[in-house]
C-alpha positions in Angstrom: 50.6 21.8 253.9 50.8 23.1 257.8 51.1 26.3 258.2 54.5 27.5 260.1 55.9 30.4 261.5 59.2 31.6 261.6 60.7 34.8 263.9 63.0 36.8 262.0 65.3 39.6 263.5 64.3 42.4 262.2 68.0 44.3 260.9 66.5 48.3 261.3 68.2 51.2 260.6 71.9 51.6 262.5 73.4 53.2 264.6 76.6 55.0 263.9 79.5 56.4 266.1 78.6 58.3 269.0 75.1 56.5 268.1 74.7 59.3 265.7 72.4 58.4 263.0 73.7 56.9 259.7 71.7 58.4 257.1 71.5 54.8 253.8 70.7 56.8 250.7 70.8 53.4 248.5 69.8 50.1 248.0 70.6 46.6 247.1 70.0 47.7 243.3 72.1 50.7 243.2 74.8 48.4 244.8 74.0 46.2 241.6 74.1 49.1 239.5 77.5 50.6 241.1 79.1 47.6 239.9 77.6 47.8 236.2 78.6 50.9 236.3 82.2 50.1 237.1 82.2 47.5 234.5 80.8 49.7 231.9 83.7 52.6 232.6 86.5 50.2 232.6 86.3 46.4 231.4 87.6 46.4 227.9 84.6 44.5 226.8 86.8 42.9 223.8 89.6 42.0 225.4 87.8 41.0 229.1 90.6 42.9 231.0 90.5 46.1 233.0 91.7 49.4 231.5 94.1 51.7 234.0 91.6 54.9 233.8 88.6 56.3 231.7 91.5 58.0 229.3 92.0 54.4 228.1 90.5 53.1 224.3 91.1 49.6 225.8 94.0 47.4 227.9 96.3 46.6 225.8 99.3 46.5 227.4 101.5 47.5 230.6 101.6 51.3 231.2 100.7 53.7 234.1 98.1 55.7 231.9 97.1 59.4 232.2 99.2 59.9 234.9 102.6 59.8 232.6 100.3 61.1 230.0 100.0 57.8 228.5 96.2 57.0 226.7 97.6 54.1 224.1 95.7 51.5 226.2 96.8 50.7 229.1 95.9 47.9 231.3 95.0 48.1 234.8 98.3 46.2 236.8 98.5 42.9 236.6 97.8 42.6 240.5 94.9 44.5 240.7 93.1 42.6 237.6 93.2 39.9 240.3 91.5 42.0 242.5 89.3 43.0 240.2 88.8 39.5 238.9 88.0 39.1 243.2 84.9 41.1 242.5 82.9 39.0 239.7 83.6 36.0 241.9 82.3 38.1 244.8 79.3 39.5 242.5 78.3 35.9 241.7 78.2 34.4 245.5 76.2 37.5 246.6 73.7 36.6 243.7 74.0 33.2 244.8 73.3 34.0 248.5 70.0 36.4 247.3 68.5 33.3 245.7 69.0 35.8 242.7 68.8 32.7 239.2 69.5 35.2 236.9 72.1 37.2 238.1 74.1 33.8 239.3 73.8 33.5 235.0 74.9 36.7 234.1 78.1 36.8 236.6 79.3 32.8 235.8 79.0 34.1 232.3 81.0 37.2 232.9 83.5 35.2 235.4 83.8 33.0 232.6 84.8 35.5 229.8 87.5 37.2 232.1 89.2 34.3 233.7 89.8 33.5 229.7 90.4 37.0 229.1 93.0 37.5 231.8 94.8 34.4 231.2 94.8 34.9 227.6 96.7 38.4 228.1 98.8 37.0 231.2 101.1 34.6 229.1 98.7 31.6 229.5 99.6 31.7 233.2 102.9 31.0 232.8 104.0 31.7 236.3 107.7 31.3 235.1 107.4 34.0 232.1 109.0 37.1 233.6 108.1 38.8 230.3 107.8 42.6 232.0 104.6 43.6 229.4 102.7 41.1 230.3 104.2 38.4 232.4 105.1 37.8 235.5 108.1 39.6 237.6 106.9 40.2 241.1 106.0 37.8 243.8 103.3 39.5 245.3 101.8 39.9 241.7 101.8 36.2 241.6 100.5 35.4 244.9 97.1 38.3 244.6 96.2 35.7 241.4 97.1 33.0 243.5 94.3 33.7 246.0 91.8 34.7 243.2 92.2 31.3 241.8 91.9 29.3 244.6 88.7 31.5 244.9 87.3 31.0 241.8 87.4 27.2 242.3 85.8 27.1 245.9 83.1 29.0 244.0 82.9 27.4 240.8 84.6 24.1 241.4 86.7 24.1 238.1 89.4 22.3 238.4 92.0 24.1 236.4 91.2 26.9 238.6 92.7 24.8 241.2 95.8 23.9 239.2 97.0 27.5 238.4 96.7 28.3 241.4 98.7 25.6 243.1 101.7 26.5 240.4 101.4 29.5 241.0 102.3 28.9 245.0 104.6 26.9 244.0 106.5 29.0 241.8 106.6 31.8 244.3 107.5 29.7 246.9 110.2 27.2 245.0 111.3 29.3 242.4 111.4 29.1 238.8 114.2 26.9 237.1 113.3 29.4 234.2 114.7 32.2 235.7 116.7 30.8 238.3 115.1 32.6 241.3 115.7 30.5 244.6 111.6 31.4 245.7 110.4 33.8 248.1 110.2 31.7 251.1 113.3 32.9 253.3 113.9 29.4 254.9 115.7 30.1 258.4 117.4 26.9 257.3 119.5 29.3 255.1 118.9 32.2 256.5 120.3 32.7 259.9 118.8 34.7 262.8 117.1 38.1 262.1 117.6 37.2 258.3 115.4 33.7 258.1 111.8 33.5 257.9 108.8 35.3 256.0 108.3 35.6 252.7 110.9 37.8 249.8 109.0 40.7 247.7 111.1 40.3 244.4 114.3 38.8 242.7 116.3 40.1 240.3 117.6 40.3 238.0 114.4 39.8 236.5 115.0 37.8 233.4 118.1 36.1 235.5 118.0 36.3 239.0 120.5 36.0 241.5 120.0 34.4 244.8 118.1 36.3 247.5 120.5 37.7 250.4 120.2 38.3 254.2 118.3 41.9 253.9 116.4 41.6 251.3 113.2 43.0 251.4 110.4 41.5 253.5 106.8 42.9 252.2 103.7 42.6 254.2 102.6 42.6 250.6 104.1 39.3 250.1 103.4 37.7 253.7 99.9 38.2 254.5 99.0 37.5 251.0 101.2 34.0 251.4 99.4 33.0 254.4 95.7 33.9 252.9 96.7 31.7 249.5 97.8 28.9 252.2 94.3 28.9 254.2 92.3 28.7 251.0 94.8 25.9 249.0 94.1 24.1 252.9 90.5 24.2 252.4 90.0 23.1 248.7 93.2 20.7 247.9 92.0 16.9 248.3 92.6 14.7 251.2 95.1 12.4 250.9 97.7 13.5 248.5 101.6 11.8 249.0 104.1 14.7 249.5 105.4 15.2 246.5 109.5 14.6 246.3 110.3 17.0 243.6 112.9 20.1 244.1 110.3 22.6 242.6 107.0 20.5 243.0 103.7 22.1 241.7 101.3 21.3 244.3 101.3 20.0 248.1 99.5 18.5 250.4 96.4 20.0 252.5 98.5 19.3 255.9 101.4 21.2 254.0 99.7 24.0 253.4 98.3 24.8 256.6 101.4 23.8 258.3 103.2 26.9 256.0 100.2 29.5 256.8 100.7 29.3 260.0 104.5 29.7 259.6 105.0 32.2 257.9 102.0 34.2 259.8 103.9 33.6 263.2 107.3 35.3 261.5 105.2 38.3 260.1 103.2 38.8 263.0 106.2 39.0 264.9 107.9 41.2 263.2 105.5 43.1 261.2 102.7 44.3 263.5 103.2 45.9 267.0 100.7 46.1 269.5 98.1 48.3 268.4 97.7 46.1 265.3 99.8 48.4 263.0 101.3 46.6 260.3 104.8 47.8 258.7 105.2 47.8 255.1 107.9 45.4 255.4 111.8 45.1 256.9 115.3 45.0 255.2 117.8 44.3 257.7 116.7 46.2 260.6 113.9 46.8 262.4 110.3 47.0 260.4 109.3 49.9 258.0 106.1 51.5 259.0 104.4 53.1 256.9 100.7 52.6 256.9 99.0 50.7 253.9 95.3 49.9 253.9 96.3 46.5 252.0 98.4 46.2 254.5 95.8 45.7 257.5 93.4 44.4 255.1 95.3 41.1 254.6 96.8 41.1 258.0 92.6 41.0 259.2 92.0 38.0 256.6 95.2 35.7 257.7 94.0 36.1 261.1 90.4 35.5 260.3 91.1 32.5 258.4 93.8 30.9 260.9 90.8 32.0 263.4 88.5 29.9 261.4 91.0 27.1 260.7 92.3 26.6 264.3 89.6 28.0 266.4 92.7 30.1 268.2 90.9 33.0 269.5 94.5 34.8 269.7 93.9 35.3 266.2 90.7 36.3 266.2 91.4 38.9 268.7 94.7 40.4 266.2 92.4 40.7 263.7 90.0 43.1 265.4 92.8 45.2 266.8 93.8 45.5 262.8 90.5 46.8 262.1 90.3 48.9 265.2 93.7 50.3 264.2 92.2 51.2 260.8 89.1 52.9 262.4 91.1 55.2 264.7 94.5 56.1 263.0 93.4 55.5 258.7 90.0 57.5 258.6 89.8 61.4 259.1 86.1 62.0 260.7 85.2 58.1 260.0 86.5 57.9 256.9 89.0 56.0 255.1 92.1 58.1 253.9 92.9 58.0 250.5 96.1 56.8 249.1 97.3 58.8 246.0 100.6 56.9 244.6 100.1 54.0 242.0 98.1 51.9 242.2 97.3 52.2 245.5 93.6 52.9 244.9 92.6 49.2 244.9 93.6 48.9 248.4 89.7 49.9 249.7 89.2 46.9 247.4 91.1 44.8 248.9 90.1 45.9 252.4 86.2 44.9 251.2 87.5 41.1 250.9 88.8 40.6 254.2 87.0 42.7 256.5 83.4 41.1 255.3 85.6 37.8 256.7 85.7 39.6 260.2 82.5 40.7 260.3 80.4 37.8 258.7 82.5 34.5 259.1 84.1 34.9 263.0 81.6 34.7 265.8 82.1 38.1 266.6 79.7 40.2 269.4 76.8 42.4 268.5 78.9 45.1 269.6 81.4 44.6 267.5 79.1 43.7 264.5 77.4 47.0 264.8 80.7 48.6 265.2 82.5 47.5 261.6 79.0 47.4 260.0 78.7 51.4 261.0 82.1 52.0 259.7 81.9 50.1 256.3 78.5 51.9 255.9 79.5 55.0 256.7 82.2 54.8 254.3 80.0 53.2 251.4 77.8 56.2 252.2 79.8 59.3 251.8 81.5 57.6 248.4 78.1 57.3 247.1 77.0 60.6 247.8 80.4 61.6 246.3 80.5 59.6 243.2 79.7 61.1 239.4 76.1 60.2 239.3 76.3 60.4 235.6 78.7 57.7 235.1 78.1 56.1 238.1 82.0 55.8 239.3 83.3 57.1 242.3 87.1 58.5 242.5 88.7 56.4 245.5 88.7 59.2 247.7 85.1 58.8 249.1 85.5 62.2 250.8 85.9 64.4 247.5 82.8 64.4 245.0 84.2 62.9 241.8 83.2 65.6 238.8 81.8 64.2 235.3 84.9 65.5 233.9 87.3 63.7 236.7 89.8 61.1 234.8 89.0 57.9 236.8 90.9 55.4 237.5 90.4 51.8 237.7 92.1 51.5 240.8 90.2 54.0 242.9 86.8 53.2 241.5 87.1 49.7 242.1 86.5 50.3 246.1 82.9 51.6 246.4 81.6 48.8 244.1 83.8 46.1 246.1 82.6 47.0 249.2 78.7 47.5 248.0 79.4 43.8 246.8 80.4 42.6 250.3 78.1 44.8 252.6 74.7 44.2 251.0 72.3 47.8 252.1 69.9 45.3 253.4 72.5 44.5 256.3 72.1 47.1 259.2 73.9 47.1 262.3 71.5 47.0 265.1 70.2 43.2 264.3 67.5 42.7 267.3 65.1 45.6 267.5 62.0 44.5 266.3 60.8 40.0 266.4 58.4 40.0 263.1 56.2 36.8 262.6 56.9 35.8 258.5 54.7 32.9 257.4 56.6 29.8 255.1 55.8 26.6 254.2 58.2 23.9 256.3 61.4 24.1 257.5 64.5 25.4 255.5 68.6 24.6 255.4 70.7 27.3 257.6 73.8 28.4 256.1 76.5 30.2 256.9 77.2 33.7 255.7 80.1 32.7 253.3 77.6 29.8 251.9 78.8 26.9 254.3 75.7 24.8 255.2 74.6 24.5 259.0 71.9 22.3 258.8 69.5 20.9 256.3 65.6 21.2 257.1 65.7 23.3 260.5 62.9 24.4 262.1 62.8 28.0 264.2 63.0 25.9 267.2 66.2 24.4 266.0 67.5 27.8 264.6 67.2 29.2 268.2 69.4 26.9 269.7 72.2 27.5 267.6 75.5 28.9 268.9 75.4 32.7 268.7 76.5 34.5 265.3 74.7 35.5 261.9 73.2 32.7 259.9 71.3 32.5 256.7 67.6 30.9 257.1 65.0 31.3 254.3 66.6 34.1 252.3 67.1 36.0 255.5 70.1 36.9 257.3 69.5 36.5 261.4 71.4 37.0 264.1 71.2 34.3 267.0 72.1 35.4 270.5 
């Protein structure tokens, strides 16, 4: 066979702020191991659910753990298991994208044995069980599962993947006939003025609700999630489907879903987020709450990106990096993320791993502000690495404070360094184009996207040249077109 060659950008070592040096202390296997090792501290390995802390003999049920001096096996919240189900999903598509067989195997198997162990402890998925051990009483609890399924079948193409996650939409959106919640969505139809529009946090009762009220509360928790569950139900529902007549249906149509993201992203944009890209916790009946929440940007970046991605509206685009420019210069102390002590609030750096990779990866973005999030993402995986207990392999949540072998860990907090390790690969750098190296292969190769999307099947370098400028993926290699 003829001999080719292909140029590949050579990604060196990075710059960091004030184009101070960045020092990478680990590697693509430690990132590997970082997650074992997050595994091994907290995924009850018989029940395939996540325990709250390291205090824990296994998840058994609902309870806050150590912190109310509670270690009779509590469970991780049933929100964050979705985020935490997020990362085997996100473990696998990283293998995936390494050409790595074997760890593709391991990961579908361990997808495989947590989707059943999650829904086996999570009422079946019975969206409409508001049982408050194990069930389901919260809509932003709902909707965090909501986008992990929808996930899990864009990755795996299962099909009841798809269903749970379309009742589960539904539910949230419609309501439950079971407990006689009128849904979240605050339909300006019935809700006049200041009072219509967005998305409610909760009902209650829980067991027997009442309907919602003008002032209610308005989460960002609830909204941006709502509009990221709308993108990806968009992208993976089939073409075609009638519009289903039903008063509470259980799926929609891919027009319908689109149509609602971009809704309810207008209403919380709105009112939500000011200029700078802050986003408020949420708004009863006056003017928005702020207080800021690292979950809080992080899904406000990922609507934007993916109404970006599904419109081509740069306006979007350009909300989403003043979210993440926002985090950079008022949520990090010396380049660092602050860390958020109440409950719970430790998965948020995991959260904030899912949907800045979006910005930086999957939305066309300059070199300059490539090597601008890559530097602050690695600079962060960095110091939590240095940081972490090196004997257990976990790290805190608070990447500034070394975490002590005898440190009670929580689930929450460890999750971040792992999720973001997952997502920022120490083989990415951020100064792509210092060096052209000549790499020999045998014929041309498909291009694909970043986030596994193919570009072109059998392209030559030639071809790979002439392509619109972002990162792509080209013989195992990530490059960087200009």
């Amino acid at each position: 066979m003829k001999r080719l060659f292909i140029l590949i950008l050579c990604l060196s070592a990075f710059v960091g702020f004030a184009d101070a040096q960045t020092s990478i202390t680990y590697d693509n296997e430690a990132q590997w191991k970082a997650y074992e090792d997050f595994n091994n501290a907290f995924l009850d390995k018989t029940k395939y659910i996540y325990k709250a802390d390291t205090k824990q003999p296994g998840a058994y049920h609902r309870g806050n753990g150590y912190r109310d001096n509670d270690v009779s096996g509590c469970a991780a919240a049933i929100w964050c298991q979705a985020i935490m189900y997020d990362m085997v999903i996100n473990a696998y598509n990283r293998a995936k994208e390494e050409g790595d067989a074997t760890r593709m195997r391991k990961y579908q198997t361990l997808h495989n044995n947590i989707y059943k162990g999650e829904k086996a402890h999570y009422v079946n998925f019975d969206f409409h069980n508001p049982n408050t051990n194990n069930g389901w009483f919260v809509y932003d609890d709902i909707m965090w599962w909501t986008c992990a399924l929808a996930r899990a079948h864009k990755t795996f193409g299962k099909s009841e993947y798809l269903t749970y996650s379309e009742r589960s939409f539904c539910r949230v959106w419609y309501g439950s006939a079971k407990v006689g919640d009128d849904g979240s969505y605050a339909d300006p139809a019935r809700f006049e003025g200041q009072y219509g529009g967005g998305m409610f946090w909760e009902w209650q009762p829980i067991e027997k609700a009442n309907p919602h009220k003008p002032g209610d509360f308005r989460s960002a928790c609830i909204n941006f999630p709502t509009v990221i569950a709308a993108c990806l139900l968009h992208t993976i529902v089939p073409e075609g489907r009638t519009a289903p007549t039903a008063e509470r249906p259980t799926m929609q149509t891919k027009e319908w879903y689109l149509e609602k993201a971009k809704e309810v992203y207008a209403w919380a944009d709105k009112t939500l987020v000011n200029s700078s890209g802050r986003v408020a916790d949420g708004i009863h009946g006056g003017g928005p709450e702020f207080t800021d929440h690292l979950y809080n940007q992080a899904t406000y970046i990922g609507a934007s990106c993916m109404l970006y991605k599904l419109t081509g509206e740069i306006a979007y685009l350009s909300k989403a990096r003043r979210a993440a420019d926002y985090v950079i210069n008022n949520m990090c102390t010396a380049g660092i993320l602050k860390y958020e002590n109440g409950y719970e609030q430790g998965i948020y750096a995991a959260i904030y791993a899912q949907y800045i990779k979006m910005l930086v990866y999957d939305c066309d973005l300059s070199l300059a502000y490539v090597k601008k999030y890559l530097t602050h993402i690695q600079k962060n995986i960095q110091k939590a690495y240095t940081n972490m207990d090196a004997e257990r392999g976990i790290q805190i949540g608070y990447f500034a404070k070394k975490t002590a072998s005898t440190d009670v860990v929580e689930s929450y907090g460890a999750s971040g360094m792992p999720a973001l390790m997952l997502m920022f690969p120490a083989s990415d750098t951020a100064t792509p184009i210092a060096d052209v190296v000549e790499r020999k292969y045998d014929g041309p190769s498909d291009v694909y996207t970043p986030d596994g999307k193919l570009v072109m099947k059998d392209a030559t370098p030639e071809q790979v040249k002439e392509f619109e400028s972002g990162l792509y993926i080209f013989q195992r290699k990530k490059i960087f077109v200009k």
